[in-house]
C-alpha positions as a Python dict, from the first residue, in 0.01 Angstrom:
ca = {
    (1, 'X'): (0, 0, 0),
    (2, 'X'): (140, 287, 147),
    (3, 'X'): (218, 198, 466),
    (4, 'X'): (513, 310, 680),
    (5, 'X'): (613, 34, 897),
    (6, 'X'): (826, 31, 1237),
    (7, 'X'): (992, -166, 1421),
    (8, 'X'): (975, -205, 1818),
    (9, 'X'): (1242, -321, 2016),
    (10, 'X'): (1097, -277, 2358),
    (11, 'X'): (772, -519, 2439),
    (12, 'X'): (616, -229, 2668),
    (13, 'X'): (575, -40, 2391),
    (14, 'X'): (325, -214, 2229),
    (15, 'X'): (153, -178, 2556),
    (16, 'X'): (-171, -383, 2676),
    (17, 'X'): (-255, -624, 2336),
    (18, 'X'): (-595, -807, 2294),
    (19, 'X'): (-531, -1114, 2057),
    (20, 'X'): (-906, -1193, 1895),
    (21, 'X'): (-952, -1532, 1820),
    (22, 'X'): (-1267, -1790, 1822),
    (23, 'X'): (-1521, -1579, 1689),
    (24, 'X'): (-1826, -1730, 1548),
    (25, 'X'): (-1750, -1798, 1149),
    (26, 'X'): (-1672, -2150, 1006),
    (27, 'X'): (-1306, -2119, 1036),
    (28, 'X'): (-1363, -2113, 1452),
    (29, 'X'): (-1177, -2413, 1504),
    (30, 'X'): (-849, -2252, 1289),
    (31, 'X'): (-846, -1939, 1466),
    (32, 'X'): (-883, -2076, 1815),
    (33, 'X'): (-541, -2284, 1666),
    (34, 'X'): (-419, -1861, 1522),
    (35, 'X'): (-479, -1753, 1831),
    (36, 'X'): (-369, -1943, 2096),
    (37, 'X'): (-9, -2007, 1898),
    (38, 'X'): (7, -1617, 1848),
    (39, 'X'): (-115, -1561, 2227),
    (40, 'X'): (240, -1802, 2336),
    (41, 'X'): (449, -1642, 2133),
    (42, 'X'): (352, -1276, 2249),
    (43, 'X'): (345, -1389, 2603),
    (44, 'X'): (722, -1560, 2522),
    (45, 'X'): (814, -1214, 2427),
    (46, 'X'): (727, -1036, 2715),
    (47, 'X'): (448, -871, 2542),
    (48, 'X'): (118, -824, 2790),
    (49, 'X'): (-125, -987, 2580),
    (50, 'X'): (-436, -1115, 2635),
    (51, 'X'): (-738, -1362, 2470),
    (52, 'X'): (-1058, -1205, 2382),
    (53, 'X'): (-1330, -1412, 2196),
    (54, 'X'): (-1581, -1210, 1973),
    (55, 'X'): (-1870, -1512, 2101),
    (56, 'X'): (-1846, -1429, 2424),
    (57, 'X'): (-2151, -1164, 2505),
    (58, 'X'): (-1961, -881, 2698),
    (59, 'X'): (-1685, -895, 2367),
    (60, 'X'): (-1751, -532, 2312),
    (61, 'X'): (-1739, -423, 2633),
    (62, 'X'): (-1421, -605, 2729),
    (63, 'X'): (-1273, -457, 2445),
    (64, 'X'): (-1373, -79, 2583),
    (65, 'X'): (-1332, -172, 2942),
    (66, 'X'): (-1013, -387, 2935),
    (67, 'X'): (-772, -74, 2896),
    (68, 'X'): (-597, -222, 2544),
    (69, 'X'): (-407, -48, 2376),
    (70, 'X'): (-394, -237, 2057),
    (71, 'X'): (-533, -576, 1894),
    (72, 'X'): (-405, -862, 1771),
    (73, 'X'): (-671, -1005, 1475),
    (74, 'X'): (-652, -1358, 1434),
    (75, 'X'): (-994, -1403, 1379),
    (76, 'X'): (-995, -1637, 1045),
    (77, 'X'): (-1344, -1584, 773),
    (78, 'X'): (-1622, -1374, 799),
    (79, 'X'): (-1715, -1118, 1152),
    (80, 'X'): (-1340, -1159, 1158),
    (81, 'X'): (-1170, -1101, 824),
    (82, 'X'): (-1458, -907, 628),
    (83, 'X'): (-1422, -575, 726),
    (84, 'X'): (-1674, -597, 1051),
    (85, 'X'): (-1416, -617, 1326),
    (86, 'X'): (-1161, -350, 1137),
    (87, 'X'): (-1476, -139, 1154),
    (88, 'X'): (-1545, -165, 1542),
    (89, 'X'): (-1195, -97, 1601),
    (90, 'X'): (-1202, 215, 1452),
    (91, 'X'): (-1495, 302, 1584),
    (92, 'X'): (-1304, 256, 1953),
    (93, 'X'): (-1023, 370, 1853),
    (94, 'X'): (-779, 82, 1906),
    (95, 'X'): (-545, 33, 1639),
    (96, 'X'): (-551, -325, 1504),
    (97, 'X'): (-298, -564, 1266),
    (98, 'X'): (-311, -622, 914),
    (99, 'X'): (-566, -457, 632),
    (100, 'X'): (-830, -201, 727),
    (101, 'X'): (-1237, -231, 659),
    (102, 'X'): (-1168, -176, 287),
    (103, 'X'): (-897, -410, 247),
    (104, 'X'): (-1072, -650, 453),
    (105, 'X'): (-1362, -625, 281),
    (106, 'X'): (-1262, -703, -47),
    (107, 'X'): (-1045, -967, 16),
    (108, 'X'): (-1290, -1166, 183),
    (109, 'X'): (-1539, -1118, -135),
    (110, 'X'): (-1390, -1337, -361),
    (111, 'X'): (-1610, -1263, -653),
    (112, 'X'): (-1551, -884, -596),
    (113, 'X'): (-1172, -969, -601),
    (114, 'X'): (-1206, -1126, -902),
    (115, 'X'): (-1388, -814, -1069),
    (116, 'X'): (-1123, -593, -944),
    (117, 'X'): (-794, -813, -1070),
    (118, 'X'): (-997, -818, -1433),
    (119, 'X'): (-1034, -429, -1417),
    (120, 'X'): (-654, -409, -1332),
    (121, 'X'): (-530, -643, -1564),
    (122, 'X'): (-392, -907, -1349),
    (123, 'X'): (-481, -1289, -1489),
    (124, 'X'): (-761, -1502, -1245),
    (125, 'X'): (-906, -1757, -1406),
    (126, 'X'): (-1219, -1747, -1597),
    (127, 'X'): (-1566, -1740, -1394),
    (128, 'X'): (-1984, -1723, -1384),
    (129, 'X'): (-2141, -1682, -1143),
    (130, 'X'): (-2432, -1899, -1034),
    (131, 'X'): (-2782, -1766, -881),
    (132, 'X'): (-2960, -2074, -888),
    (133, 'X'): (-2977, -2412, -988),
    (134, 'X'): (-3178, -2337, -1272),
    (135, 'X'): (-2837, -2107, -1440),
    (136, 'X'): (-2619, -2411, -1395),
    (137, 'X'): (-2705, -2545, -1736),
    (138, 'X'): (-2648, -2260, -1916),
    (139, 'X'): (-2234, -2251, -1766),
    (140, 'X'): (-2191, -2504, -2077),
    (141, 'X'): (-2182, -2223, -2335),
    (142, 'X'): (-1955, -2015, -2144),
    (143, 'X'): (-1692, -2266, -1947),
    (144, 'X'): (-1570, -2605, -1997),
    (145, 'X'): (-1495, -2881, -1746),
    (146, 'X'): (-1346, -2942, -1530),
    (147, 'X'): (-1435, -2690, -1284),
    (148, 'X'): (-1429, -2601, -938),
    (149, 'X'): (-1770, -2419, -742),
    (150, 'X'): (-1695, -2158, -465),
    (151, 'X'): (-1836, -2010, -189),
    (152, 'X'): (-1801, -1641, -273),
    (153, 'X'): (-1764, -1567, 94),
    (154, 'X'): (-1608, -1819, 316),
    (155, 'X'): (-1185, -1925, 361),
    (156, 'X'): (-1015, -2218, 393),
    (157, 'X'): (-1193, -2374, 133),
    (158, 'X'): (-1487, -2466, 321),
    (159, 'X'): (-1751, -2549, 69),
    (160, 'X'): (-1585, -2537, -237),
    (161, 'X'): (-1591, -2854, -491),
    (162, 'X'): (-1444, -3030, -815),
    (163, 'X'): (-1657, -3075, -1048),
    (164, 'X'): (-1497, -3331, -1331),
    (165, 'X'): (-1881, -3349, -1526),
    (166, 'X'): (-2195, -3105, -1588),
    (167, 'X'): (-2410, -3271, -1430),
    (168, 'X'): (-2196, -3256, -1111),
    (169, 'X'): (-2231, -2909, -1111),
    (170, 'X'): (-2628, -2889, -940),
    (171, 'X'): (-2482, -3071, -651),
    (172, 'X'): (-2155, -2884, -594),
    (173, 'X'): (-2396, -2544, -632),
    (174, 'X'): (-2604, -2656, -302),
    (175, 'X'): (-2302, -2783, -156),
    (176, 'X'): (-2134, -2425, -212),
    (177, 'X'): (-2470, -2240, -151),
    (178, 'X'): (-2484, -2379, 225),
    (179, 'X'): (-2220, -2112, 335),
    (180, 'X'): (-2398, -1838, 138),
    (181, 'X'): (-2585, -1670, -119),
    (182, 'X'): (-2310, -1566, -351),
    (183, 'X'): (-2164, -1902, -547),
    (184, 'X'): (-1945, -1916, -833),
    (185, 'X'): (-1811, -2163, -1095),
    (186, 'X'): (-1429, -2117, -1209),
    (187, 'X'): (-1207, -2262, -1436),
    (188, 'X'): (-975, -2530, -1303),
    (189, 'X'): (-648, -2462, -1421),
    (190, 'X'): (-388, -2783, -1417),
    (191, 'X'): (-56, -2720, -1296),
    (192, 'X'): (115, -2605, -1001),
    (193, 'X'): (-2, -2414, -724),
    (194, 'X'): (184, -2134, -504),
    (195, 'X'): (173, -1880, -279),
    (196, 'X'): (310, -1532, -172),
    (197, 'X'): (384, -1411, 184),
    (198, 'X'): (355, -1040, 230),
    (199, 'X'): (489, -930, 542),
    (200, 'X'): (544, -513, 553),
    (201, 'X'): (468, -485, 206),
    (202, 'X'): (752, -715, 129),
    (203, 'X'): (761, -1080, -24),
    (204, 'X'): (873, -1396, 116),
    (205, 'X'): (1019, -1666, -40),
    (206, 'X'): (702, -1823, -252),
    (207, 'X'): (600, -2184, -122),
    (208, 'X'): (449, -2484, -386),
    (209, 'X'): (210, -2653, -247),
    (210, 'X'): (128, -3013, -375),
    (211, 'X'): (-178, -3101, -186),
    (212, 'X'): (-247, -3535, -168),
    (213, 'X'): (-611, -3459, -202),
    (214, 'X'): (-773, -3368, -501),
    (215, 'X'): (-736, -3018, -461),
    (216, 'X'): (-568, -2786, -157),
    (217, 'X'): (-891, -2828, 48),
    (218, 'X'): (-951, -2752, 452),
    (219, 'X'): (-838, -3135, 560),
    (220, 'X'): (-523, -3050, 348),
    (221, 'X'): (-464, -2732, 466),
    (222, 'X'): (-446, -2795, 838),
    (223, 'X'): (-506, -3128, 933),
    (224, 'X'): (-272, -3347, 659),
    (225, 'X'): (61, -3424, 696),
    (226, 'X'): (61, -3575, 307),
    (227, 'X'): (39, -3224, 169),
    (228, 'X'): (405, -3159, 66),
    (229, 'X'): (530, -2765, 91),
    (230, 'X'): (847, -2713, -101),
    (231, 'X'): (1052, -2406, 25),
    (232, 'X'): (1177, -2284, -220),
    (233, 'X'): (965, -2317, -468),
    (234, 'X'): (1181, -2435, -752),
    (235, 'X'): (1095, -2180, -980),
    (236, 'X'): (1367, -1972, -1215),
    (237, 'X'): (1432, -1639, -1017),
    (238, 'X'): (1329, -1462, -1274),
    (239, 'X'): (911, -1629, -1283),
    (240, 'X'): (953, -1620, -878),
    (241, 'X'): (980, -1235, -930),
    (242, 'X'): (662, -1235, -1156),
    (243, 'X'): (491, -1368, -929),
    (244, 'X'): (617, -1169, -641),
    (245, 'X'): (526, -884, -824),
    (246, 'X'): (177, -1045, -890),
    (247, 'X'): (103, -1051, -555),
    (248, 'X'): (220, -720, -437),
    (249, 'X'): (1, -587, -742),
    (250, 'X'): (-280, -772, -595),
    (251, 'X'): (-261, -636, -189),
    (252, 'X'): (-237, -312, -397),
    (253, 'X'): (-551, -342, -561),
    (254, 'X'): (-770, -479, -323),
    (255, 'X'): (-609, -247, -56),
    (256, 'X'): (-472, -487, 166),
    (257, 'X'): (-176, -364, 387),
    (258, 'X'): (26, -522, 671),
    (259, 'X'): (68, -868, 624),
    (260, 'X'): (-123, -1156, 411),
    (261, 'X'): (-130, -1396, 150),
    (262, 'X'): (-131, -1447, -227),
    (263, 'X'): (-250, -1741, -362),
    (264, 'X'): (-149, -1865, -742),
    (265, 'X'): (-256, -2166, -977),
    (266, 'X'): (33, -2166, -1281),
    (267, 'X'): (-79, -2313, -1612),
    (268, 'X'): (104, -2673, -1676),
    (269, 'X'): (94, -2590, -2070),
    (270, 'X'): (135, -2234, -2127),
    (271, 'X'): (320, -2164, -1804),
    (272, 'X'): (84, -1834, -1723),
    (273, 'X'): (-3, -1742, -1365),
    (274, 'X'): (-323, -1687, -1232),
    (275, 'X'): (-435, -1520, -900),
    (276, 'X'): (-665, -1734, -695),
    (277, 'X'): (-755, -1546, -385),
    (278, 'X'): (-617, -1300, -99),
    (279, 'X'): (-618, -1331, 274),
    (280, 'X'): (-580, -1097, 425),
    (281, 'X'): (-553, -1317, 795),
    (282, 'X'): (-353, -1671, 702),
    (283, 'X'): (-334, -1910, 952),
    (284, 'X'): (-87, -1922, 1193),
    (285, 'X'): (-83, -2299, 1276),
    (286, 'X'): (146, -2566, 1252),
    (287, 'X'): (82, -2612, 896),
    (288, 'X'): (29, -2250, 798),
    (289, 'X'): (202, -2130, 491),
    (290, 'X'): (310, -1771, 636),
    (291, 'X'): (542, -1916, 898),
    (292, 'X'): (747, -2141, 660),
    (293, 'X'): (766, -1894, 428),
    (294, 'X'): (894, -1664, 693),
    (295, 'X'): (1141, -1951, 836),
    (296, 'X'): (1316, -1967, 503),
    (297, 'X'): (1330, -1560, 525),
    (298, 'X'): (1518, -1612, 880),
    (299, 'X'): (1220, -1473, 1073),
    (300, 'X'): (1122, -1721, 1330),
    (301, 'X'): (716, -1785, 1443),
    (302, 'X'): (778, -1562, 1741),
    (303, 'X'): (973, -1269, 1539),
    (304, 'X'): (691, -1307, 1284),
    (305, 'X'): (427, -1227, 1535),
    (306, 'X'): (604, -976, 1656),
    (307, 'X'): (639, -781, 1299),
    (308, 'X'): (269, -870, 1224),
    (309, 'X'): (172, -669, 1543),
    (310, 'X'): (405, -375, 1502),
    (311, 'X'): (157, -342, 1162),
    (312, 'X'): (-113, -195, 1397),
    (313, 'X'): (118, 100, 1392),
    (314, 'X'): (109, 199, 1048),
    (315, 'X'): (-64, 451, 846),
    (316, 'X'): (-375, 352, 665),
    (317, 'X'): (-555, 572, 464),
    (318, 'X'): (-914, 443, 615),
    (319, 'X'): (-757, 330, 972),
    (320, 'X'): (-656, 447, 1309),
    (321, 'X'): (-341, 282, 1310),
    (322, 'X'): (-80, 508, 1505),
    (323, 'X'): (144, 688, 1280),
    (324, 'X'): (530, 563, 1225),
    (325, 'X'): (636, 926, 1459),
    (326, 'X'): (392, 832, 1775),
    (327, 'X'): (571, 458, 1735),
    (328, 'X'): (905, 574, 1756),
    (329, 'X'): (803, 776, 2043),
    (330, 'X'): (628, 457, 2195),
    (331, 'X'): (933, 282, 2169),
    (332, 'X'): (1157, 553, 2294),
    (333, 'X'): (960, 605, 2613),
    (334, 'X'): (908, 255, 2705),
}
């Protein structure tokens, strides 16, 4: 994460901005709800901003054609948030928000995550993963119940599942291998769960999140108004900074920049953190965890868009983000 971030103070700077939202993952339905609340809040701005949609057929050619002269991602799972996109923007040459292809990449791989944060040393609870049906009997010798099964490549929690006995694992393995090839079984840790803003490689006051359901699953994370978010967190200051720093560790890792979010589970015995996931794209809907944690910050949604896009200018080491000296210029001249 070595970034150098800007800030903007004139809207014409940013110039002509293409927000991409839709797309054609699972997740459609949250980004159109990204989108369209990030598209307002430019537009309230005075920024010139305008929707493109990665299913429409001429996406590609809008995006060359349609004289942008940077992007807005709020394209949610995977053509959006694996890598793919970052990697036609740099191929045209139009800087972009958030991670590059790497950072992207990774994040969106869940398993891969996992590998890296065990190389590093950072605590995510214990996994197998599962090729067929046939290796779910053999989890037994290696993890104990309960459990939960994962998609290895899809958000939100689409097809992910508890599974309380063995013999619920076979089902919860076809359930998970609908979205994909790559399934895993992990540990279900009891306690607490929380997560970590980053906005411009800074951390935002950490949100718990007590979901009604049985676990913090797509229905509770943008559709229920029973899931309670308490902000702040009620943690001591002092196990608020580990996991701050737990997170930041994490974007470093996986090589996330810009803006994201760091997702926790924390042990109701032994008190001991363990990283879930990155996203490297959150939500931006009414119940979308980066806003509130930004609220409590002082940042309103409309000031938080507006830092999320002033990302595209920053220096990645894979990307074509304009440097922090052509931003200040951008800003000068407009």
């Amino acid at each position: 994460m070595s970034a150098n971030f800007v800030h903007i103070s004139n809207p014409a700077a940013f110039g002509r901005v293409a927000v991409l939202l839709g797309g054609n993952s699972a997740e459609r339905e949250i980004s159109l709800l990204t989108g369209n609340a990030v598209l307002d809040a430019l537009l309230d701005r005075g920024v010139d901003a305008h929707a493109v949609d990665p299913r429409d057929a001429d996406f590609i050619s809008h995006l060359q054609t349609g004289k942008f002269d940077r992007v807005w991602i709020a394209l949610h799972g995977r053509g959006g948030e694996d890598g793919t996109v970052q990697g036609l923007l740099e191929m045209l040459n139009l800087p972009y928000t958030g991670s590059g292809v790497l950072g992207s990449a990774l994040g969106m791989d869940k398993l891969r995550t996992k590998q890296l944060l065990l190389g590093a040393g950072i605590p995510t609870p214990a996994w197998r993963q599962i090729d067929s049906e046939a290796d779910c009997a053999s989890v037994a010798g290696d993890l104990d119940v309960p459990l939960i099964v994962k998609p290895a490549l899809e958000g939100s929690s689409i097809g992910m599942s508890k599974v309380e006995q063995l013999a619920e694992l076979p089902a919860a393995w076809r359930k998970a291998r609908e979205s994909g090839p790559a399934v895993f079984v992990e540990s279900w840790i009891s306690g607490p769960e929380y997560t970590a803003a980053i906005l411009h490689d800074q951390v935002l006051p950490l949100i718990q999140i007590r979901a009604a359901n049985t676990f913090y699953d797509y229905q509770a994370k943008y559709f229920s108004d029973e899931t309670r978010y308490i902000c702040p967190c009620e943690l001591p200051a002092e196990q608020e900074q580990q996991l701050a720093q737990l997170a930041l560790q994490t974007f470093q890792v996986t090589g996330a920049s810009g803006w994201g979010r760091v997702d926790f589970m924390v042990d109701a015995e032994t008190g001991k953190p363990y990283v879930l996931e990155i996203n490297t794209v959150p939500g931006m809907t009414s119940h979308s965890l980066v806003p509130m944690a930004a609220m409590q910050a002082g940042i309103d949604f409309g000031g938080l868009v507006w830092r999320i896009l002033e990302t595209s200018f920053s220096d990645r080491a894979n990307g074509v983000a304009k440097s922090a000296t052509v931003a200040a210029e951008a800003n000068h001249a407009a």
